[in-house]
N, C-alpha and C positions, 0 to 999 in steps of 0.2 A: 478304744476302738472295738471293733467287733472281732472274727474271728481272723488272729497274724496271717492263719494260713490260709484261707478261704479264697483268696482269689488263686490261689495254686492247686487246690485242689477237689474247686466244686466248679464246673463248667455253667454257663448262662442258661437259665431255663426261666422262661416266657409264660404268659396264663396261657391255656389252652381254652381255643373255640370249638363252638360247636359244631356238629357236620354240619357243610354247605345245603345238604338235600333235605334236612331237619330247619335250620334259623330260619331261611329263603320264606318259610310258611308261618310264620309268625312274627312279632314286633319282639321280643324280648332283648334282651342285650345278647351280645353275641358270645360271647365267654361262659364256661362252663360252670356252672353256681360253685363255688368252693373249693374252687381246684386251686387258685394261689395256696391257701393256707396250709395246708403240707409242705411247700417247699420254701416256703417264702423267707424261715428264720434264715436258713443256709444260704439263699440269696442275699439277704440282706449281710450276711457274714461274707459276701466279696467285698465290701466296700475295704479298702488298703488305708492306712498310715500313714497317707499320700504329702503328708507335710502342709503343703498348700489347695486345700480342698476346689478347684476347678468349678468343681459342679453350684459351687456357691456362687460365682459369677456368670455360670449359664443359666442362672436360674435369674427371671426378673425379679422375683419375689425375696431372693436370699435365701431359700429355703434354707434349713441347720442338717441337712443331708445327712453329712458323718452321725450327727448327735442321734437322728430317730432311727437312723441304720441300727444304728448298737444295742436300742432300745428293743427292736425289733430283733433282733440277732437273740437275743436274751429270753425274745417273747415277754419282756414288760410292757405290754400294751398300752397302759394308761399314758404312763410315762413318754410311750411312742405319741401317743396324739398331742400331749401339751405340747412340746416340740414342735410336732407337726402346725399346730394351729398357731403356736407363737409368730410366724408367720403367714400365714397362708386362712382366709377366713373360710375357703371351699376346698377343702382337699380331695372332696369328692367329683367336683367338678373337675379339676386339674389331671386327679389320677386317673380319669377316664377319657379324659378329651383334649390333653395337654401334647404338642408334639414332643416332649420332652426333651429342650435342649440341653438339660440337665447332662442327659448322660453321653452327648455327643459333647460335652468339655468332661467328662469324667478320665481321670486322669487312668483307671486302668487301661479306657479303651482307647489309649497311644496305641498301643500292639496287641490288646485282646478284647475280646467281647464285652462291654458296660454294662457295669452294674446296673441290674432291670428296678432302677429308681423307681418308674412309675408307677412298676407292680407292687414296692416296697409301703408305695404313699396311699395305692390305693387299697392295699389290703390294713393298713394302720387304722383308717379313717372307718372303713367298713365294721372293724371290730369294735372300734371306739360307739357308734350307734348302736349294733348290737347287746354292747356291753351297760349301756345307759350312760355312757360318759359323756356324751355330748348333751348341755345343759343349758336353760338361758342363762346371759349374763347381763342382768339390768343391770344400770348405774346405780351406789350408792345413795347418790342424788342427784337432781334434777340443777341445770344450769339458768333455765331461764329463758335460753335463747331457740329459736325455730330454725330451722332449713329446710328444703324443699331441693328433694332429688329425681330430676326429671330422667326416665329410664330406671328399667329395672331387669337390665342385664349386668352382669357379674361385674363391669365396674361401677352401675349405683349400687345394687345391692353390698358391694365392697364396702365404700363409701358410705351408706347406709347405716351399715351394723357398727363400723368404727366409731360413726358420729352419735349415735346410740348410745352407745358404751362408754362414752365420752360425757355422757350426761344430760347433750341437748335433745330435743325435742322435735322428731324426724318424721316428715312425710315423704314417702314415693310414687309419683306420676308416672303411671303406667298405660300408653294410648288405646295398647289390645286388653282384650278381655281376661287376659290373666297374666299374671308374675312372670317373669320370668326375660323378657324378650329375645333375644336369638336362643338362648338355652332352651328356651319353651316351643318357639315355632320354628326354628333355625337348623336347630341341632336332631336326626330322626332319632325313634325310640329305641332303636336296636343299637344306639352310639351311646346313649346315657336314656334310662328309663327316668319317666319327671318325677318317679316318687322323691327321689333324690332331691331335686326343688320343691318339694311342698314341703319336707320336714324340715328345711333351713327357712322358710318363710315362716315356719310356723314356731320355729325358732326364736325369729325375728320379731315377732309380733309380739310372743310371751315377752321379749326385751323391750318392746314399747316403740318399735318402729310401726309408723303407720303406712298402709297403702292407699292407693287411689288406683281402681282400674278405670281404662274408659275411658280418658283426658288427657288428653292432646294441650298440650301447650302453644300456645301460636294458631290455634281455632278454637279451643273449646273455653280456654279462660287465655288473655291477654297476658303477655310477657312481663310485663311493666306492672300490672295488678298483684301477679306473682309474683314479682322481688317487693312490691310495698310491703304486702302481707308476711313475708320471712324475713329474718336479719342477714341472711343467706342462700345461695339458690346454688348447686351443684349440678350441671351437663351433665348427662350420660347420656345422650341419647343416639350415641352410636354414629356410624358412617353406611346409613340404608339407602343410600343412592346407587341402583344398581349398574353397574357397568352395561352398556346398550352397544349391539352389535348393525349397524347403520348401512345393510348391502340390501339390495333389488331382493322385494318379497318379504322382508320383513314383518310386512302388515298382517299377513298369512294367519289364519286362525293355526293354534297348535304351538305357536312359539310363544314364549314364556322366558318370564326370569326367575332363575330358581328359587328366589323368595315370594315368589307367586303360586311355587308348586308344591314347595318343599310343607310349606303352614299348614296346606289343608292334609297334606296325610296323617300330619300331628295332632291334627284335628279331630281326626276319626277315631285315632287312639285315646282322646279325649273326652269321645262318646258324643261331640257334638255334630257330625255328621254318620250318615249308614257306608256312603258309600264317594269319595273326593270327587268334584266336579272337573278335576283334571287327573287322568289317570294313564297311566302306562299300559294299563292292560290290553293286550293283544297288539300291542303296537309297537313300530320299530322306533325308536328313541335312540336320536343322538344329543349326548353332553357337553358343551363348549364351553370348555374352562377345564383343566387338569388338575387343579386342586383339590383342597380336602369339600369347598362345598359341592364342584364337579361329584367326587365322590359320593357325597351323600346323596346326591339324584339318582347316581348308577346304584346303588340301594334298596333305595327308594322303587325304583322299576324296577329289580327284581322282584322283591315281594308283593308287587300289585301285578306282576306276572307278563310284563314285556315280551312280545317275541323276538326281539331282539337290543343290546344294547349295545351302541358305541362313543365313546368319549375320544373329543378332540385336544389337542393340546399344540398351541403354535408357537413354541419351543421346542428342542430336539429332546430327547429322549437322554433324564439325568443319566449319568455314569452311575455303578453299584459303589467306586470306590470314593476317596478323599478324591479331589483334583489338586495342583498346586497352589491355584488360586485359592482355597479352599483349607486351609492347614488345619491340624487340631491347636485349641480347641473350639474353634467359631462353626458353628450352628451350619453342615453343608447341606448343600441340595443334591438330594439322592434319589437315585429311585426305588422308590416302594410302593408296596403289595398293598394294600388295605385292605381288612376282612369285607367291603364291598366289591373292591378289584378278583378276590379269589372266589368269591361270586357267579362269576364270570363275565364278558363281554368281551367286548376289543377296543384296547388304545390306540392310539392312533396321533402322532407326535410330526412336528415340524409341517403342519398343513394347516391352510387359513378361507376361511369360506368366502367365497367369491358373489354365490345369490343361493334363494330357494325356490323352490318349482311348486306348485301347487297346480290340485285338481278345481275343473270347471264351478264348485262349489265355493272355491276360494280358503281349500283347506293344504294344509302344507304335503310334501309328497317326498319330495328327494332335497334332497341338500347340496351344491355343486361342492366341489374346492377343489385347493390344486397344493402342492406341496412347496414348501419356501424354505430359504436357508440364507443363513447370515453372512454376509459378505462385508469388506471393512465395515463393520459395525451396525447394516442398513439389511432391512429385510427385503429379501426378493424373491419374486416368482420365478418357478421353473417349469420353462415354456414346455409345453407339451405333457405335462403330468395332470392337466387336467381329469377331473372325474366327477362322476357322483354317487353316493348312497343313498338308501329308502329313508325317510324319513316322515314319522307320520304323527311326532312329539319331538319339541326341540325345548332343551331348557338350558336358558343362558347362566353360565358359572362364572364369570372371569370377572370377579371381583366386583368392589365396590369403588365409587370416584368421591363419598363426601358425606356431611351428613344432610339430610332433608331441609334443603331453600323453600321448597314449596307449602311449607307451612306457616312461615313466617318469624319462625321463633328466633332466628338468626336477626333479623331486621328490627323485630319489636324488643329485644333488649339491647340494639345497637354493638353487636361484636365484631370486633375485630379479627379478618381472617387471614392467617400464613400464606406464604409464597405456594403451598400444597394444595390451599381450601379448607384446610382446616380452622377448627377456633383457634386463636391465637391466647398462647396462655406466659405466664412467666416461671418462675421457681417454685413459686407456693402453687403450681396450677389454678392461680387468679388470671382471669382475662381483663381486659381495657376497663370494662364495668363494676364500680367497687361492689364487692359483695358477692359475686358471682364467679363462680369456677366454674372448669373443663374438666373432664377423667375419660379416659377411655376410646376410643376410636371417633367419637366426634373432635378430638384435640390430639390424637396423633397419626388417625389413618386408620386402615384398614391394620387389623393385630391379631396378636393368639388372644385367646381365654387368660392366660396366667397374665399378660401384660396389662389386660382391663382388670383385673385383680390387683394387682399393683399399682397400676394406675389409682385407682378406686380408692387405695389404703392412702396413699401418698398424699392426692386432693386432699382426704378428710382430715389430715394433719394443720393443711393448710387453711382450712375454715378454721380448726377448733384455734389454731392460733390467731385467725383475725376475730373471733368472737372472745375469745377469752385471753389473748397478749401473749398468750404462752400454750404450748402442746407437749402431753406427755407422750402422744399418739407416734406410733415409728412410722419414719418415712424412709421406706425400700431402695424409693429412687427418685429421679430428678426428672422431670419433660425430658430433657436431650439426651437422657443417658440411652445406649443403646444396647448394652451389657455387649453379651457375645451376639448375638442376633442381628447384626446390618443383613 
């Protein structure tokens, strides 16, 4: 273990950002370059002797938590990332964008502040590139056999690299213009910068994984062409249907779904646009949906320089504490701050929009709503709280309902979908159609990053055992498992 005493006598300390009135003006990540690393050993010296390590079943992934803690405690670095990577193919992704349930089953934080995991994982991985330890790792040799992994967000790219490394012979379909999908246009720059994703692509490439930008499966080449052509075909292609808000006014120029709005600003940081054809600037922006992509839009219009922002949320306003329904150590619902929330704007919790108003032009203007609260178990208006706000940018957050019907790819290789809409898959993450696998939020929903990560490893287990009878590949977890996270 790390250090006996360490959780008794080093209190919790977090990365430090940077001031609000400095990031606001720039895309950069928002954390102060190198500030973990000074304190990060001693951090990593809370993790306790805890017997039964928690944090390994909060984690989808299984992370080895205790083992890279210690590594890190020691400041044996190397040694921290094998650890680290033994499971986990993006540590970088995870340690910066991960909610980390980890440390909400971390058995210190029964009665005290949790071990800052995330800071532990993402300072590991950070040294490990600078250090040169992250390296390809081609296969030995070559299998013979092909697969085609449609999606090249972190559970194909997962799926990808295992199946790589595994010996077969891997292409990735990717419909947008570059690697990456929600990590790339999803996620803004000031939450993870993309160099992060070019040097694991490029990674990937030296390992003999191939890409494909630009191609759309289900229009740009036939579903059925593409399983003739591979011995295997692997889904990722996500759950990009975005949830649509269906009130009077809709149609209203200005309203958006936040993956309409969120792309182009990543775009510009890209260098392929001067200036995003949807902008917050000068305008009052309100966000529907209280989540983390709500979030990123209130972000996002700070730094293009909103004059105002407000985020709705048609749930009440989490509690700071555990609730009972809520016990350690399952993953609760809390309320927090995120470095776009201290930002600034205004939340705005337990109200549900009613229509939107627009000017003689047909552009949007105000936003009605009214406030609601839960009564045996049914949501209801309360009469007379009616109001409205300015509204002169709306972007829709509240999730995703599936992955894209509209392209066909669902129909043209005949799958089977769950009571959810989901692809329908079994143990091995194979669906109805021999040959062909689910990973990732097209096969279980809307998810975090680490669970399409895991997902991603788990699938690739399950091809390499129907192409080759047997897998030395780990698999994390099972479709149904739900770890601590319901």
């Amino acid at each position: 273990m790390a250090d006996p005493k360490g959780f008794l006598t080093t209190d919790r300390e977090v990365a430090k950002t940077r001031p609000v009135d400095e990031r606001v003006k720039d895309w950069n990540e928002v954390y102060v370059p190198g500030s973990l690393l000074p304190i990060i050993s001693k951090q990593a010296g809370r993790c306790m002797d805890c017997g039964i390590p928690f944090c390994h079943n909060g984690c989808p992934l299984g992370n080895l938590i205790p083992e890279w803690n210690d590594y890190a405690y020691r400041e044996d670095w190397r040694e921290a990332s094998e650890r680290l990577h033994a499971t986990n193919n993006f540590p970088e992704f995870t340690g910066r964008l991960c909610p980390a349930p980890c440390e909400s089953a971390c058995v210190l934080g029964i009665n005290q502040p949790a071990v800052t995991i995330k800071n532990v994982e993402v300072t590991i991985i950070d040294k490990a590139w600078d250090a040169g330890d992250v390296t390809p790792q081609p296969p030995e040799r070559l299998s013979g056999k092909t697969v085609a992994v449609i999606g090249s967000g972190p559970a194909g790219l997962a799926a990808a690299q295992q199946l790589t490394r595994a010996g077969h012979t891997v292409a990735v379909y990717e419909r947008a213009d570059r690697i990456g999908g929600l990590l790339r246009y999803g996620i803004p720059e000031f939450k993870m910068e993309k160099r992060h994703i070019n040097r694991r692509i490029e990674q990937m490439r030296a390992e003999g994984t191939k890409f494909r930008t630009e191609t759309e499966i289900g229009r740009d080449i036939d579903a059925a062409k593409l399983r003739k052509r591979y011995d295997a075909v692997v889904i990722a292609a996500g759950a990009t249907t975005s949830r649509d808000l269906k009130v009077p006014g809709r149609e209203l120029n200005g309203i958006h779904f936040a993956m309409e709005y969120l792309p182009l600003a990543n775009k510009v940081q890209e260098g392929d646009l001067t200036t995003p054809p949807i902008t917050a600037e000068g305008k009052h922006v309100v966000v529907i949906g209280g989540g983390d992509t709500g979030a990123d839009c209130v972000g996002t219009a700070h730094r293009q320089g909103a004059a105002s922002v407000t985020q709705l949320e048609i749930m009440p306003k989490p509690g700071e504490e555990r609730s009972e329904g809520q016990p350690w150590p399952t993953f609760p619902m809390l309320y927090k701050v995120t470095s776009a929330h201290e930002e600034g704007g205004e939340r705005v919790y337990s109200v549900s929009t009613t229509h939107f108003e627009g000017d003689e032009d047909g552009n949007v203007q105000w936003l009605h709503l009214i406030e609601v609260e839960f009564k045996d178990g049914k949501l209801e208006q309360k009469p007379g709280t009616e109001r409205r706000i300015p509204a002169q940018l709306v972007t829709l957050a509240m999730g995703f309902t599936g992955t894209d019907r509209e392209n066909g790819l669902v129909e043209q290789f005949g799958l089977e979908l769950d009571e959810r809409g989901n692809v329908a898959r079994d143990a091995d993450f194979a669906t109805n159609v021999p040959g062909v696998f689910v990973a990732g939020d097209a096969g279980r929903g809307q998810s975090l990053i680490v669970w399409a990560i895991a997902e991603g490893r788990s699938a690739a287990r399950g091809v390499d055992r129907y192409l080759a009878g047997a897998s030395a590949l780990p698999a994390p977890i099972r479709p149904t498992d739900r770890a601590l996270m319901v």
